[in-house]
LOLOSE-670944 format. One line per field, with one value per residue (C-alpha): residue number from 1; residue in one letter; chain; z, y, x. Coordinates in steps of 0.25 Angstrom, whole numbers, plus 5000, padded with zeros to 4 digits. Layout:
! LOLOSE-670944
k <- NUM  ... $
r <- a  ... $
c <- A  ... $
pz <- Z  ... $
py <- Y  ... $
px <- X  ... $
END
This chain:
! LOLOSE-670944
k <- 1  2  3  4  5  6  7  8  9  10  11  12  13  14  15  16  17  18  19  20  21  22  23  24  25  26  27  28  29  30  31  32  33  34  35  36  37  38  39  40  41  42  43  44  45  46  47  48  49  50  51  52  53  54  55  56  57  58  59  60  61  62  63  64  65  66  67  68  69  70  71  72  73  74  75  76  77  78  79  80  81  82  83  84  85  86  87  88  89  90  91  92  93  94  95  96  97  98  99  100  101  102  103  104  105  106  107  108  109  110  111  112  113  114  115  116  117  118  119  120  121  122  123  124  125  126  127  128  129  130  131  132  133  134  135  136  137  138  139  140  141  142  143  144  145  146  147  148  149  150  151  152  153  154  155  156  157  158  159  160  161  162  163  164  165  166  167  168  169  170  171  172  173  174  175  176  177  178  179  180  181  182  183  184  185  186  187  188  189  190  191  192  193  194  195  196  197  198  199  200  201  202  203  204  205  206  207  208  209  210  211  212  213  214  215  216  217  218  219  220  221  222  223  224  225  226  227  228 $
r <- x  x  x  x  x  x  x  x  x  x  x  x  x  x  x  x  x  x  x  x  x  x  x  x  x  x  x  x  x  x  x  x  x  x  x  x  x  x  x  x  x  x  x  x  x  x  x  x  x  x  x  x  x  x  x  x  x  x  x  x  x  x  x  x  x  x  x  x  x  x  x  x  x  x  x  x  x  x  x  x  x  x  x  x  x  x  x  x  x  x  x  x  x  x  x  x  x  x  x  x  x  x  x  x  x  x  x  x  x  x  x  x  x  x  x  x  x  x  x  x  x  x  x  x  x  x  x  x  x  x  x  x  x  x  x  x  x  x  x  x  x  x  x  x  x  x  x  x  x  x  x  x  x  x  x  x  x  x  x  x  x  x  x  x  x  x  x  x  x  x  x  x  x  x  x  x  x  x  x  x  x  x  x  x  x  x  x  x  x  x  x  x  x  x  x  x  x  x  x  x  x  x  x  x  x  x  x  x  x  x  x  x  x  x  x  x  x  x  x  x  x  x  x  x  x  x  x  x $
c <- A  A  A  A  A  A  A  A  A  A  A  A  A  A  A  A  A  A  A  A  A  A  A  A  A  A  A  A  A  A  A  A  A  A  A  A  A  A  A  A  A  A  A  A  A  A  A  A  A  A  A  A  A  A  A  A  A  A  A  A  A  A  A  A  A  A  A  A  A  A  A  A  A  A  A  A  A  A  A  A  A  A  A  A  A  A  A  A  A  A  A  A  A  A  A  A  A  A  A  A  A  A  A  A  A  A  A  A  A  A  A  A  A  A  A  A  A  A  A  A  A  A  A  A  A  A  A  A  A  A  A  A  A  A  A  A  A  A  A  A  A  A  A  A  A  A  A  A  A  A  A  A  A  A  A  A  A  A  A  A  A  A  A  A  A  A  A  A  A  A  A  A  A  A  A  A  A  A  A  A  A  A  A  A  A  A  A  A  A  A  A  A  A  A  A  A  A  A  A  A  A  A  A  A  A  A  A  A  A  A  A  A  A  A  A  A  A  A  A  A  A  A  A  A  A  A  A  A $
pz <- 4833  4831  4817  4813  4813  4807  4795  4793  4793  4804  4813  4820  4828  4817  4808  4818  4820  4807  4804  4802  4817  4809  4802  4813  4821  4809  4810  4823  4831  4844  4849  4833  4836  4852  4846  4835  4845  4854  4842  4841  4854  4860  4873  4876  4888  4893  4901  4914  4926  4935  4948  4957  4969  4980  4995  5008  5017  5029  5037  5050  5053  5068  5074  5088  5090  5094  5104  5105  5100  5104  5098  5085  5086  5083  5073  5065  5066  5060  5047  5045  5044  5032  5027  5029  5021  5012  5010  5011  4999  4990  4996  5000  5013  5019  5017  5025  5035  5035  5048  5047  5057  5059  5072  5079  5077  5062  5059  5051  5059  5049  5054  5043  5045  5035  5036  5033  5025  5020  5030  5033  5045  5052  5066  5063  5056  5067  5077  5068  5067  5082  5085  5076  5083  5097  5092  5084  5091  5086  5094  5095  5092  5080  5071  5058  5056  5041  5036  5022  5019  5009  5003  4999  4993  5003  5008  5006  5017  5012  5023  5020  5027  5026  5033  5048  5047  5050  5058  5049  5046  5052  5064  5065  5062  5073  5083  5076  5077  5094  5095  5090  5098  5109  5107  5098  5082  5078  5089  5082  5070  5068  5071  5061  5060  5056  5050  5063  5071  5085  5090  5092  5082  5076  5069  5070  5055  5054  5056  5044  5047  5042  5028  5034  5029  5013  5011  5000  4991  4982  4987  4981  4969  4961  4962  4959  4958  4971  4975  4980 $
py <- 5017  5002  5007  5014  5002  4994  5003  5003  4988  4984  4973  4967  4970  4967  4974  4987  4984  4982  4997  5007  5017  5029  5028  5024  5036  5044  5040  5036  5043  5037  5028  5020  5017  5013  5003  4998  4995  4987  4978  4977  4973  4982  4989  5000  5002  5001  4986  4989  4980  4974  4973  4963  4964  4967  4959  4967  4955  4952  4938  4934  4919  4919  4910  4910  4912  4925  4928  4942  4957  4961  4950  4952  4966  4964  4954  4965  4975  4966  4963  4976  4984  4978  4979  4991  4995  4987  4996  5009  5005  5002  5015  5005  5003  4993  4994  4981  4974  4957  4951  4935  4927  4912  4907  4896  4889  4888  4898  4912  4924  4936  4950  4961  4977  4984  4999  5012  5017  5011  5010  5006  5010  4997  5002  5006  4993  4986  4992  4989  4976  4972  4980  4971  4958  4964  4964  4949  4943  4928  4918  4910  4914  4919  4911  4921  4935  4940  4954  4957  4972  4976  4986  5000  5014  5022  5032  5047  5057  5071  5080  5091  5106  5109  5096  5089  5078  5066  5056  5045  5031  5022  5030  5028  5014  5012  5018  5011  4998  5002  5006  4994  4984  4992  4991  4979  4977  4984  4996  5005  5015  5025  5024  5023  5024  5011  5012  5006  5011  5009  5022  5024  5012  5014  5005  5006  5006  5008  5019  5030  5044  5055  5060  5075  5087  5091  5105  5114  5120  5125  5139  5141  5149  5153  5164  5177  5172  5173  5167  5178 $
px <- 4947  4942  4934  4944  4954  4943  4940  4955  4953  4960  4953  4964  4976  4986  4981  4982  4996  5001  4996  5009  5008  5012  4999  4989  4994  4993  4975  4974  4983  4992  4979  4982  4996  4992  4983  4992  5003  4993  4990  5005  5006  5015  5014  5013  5018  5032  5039  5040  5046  5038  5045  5043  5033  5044  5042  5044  5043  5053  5055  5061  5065  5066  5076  5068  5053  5048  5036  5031  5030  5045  5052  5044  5047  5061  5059  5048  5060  5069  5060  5054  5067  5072  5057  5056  5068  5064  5051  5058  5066  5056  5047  5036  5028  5022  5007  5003  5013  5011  5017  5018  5024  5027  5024  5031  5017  5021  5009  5011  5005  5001  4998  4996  4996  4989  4996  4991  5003  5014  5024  5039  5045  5049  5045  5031  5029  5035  5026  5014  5017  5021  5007  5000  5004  5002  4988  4989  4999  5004  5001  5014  5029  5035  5046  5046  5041  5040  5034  5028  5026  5013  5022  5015  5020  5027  5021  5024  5020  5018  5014  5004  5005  4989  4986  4987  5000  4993  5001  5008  5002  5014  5010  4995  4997  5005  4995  4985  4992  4996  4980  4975  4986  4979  4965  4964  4960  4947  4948  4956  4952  4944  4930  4921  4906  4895  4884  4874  4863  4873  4874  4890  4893  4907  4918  4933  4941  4955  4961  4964  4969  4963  4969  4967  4961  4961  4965  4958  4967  4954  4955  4967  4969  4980  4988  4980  4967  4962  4946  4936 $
END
């Protein structure tokens, strides 16, 4: 293409966009007149919008301080409702959970849950959350609470009639969040094997359900033409 334009004397990108397009597709074909429109500089892709990034955040001024997982429980229904909504209405979900609360000591406590799907039912979040800061609890009362969703794409269950249902995420999650108030961080997963010569040696990694078993359609043939 270059040594064609150059024995046609053209060596700049004026000199390809003053050529007529009728006769550049006529010798070069639709790839001439894509390059000719490049040196005129026009685009050749349509505007489009940008949006801007939306935020799913919700806050809470408290008037007294609160102290405690059952206050706070009330508060978390309060904020995530609306938050929730709010996530249902734009078919997002929340892909990781940031809790921050202002302490009467003036200091900002942050706890974040990383989930496994995209969730937005309030009373699995809530559970979530009040199951986290059982685990890491504050250390002095709370003047403000505030929620910030990592929104994701929702997600879209479509069950299969060849393969075992496994059980949903939101529910595993909250087992795994009950589990680990129970026993402590780091004691719940699946165990996993290290590379040591310590007989019995084994590490815990989160917890990831199994995708289930594939199903081999191979054998299937169209109609009349059967396999021997």
């Amino acid at each position: 293409m270059l040594e064609t334009l150059e024995r046609w004397g053209v060596h700049t990108l004026g000199d390809l966009a003053r050529l007529p397009a009728p006769d550049l597709f006529e010798r070069l074909g639709q790839v001439g007149v894509r390059w000719r429109r490049l040196a005129s500089g026009e685009d050749l892709e349509p505007l489009f919008a940008e949006g801007e990034e939306e935020c799913f955040e919700e806050a809470l001024v408290l008037e007294w301080p609160i102290e405690g997982l059952e206050p706070l429980s009330f508060v978390l229904a309060r904020l995530l409702d609306p938050l929730c909504a709010h996530l249902d209405r734009r078919d997002r979900g929340a892909g990781v959970v940031h809790t921050w609360l202002k302490l009467v000591t003036r200091r900002v406590f942050h706890r974040a849950i990383e989930l496994p799907a995209p969730m937005r039912d309030p009373k699995v979040l809530r559970t979530l959350i009040l199951l986290d800061l059982e685990s890491h609890p504050p250390d002095a009362g709370i003047d403000e609470v505030r929620l910030v969703v990592e929104p994701a794409p929702a997600r879209q269950v479509q069950h299969s009639l060849l393969v075992r249902p496994l059980p949903p995420p939101d529910r595993v999650s909250t087992l795994t969040a009950r589990l680990t108030a129970l026993m402590g961080s780091g004691r719940v997963g699946s165990p996993h094997l290290v590379d040591t010569h310590r007989p019995g040696a084994f590490a815990v990694t989160p917890f990831v359900p199994d995708k289930g078993v594939g199903v081999d359609f191979s054998f299937c043939e169209p109609h009349g033409q059967g396999r021997n």
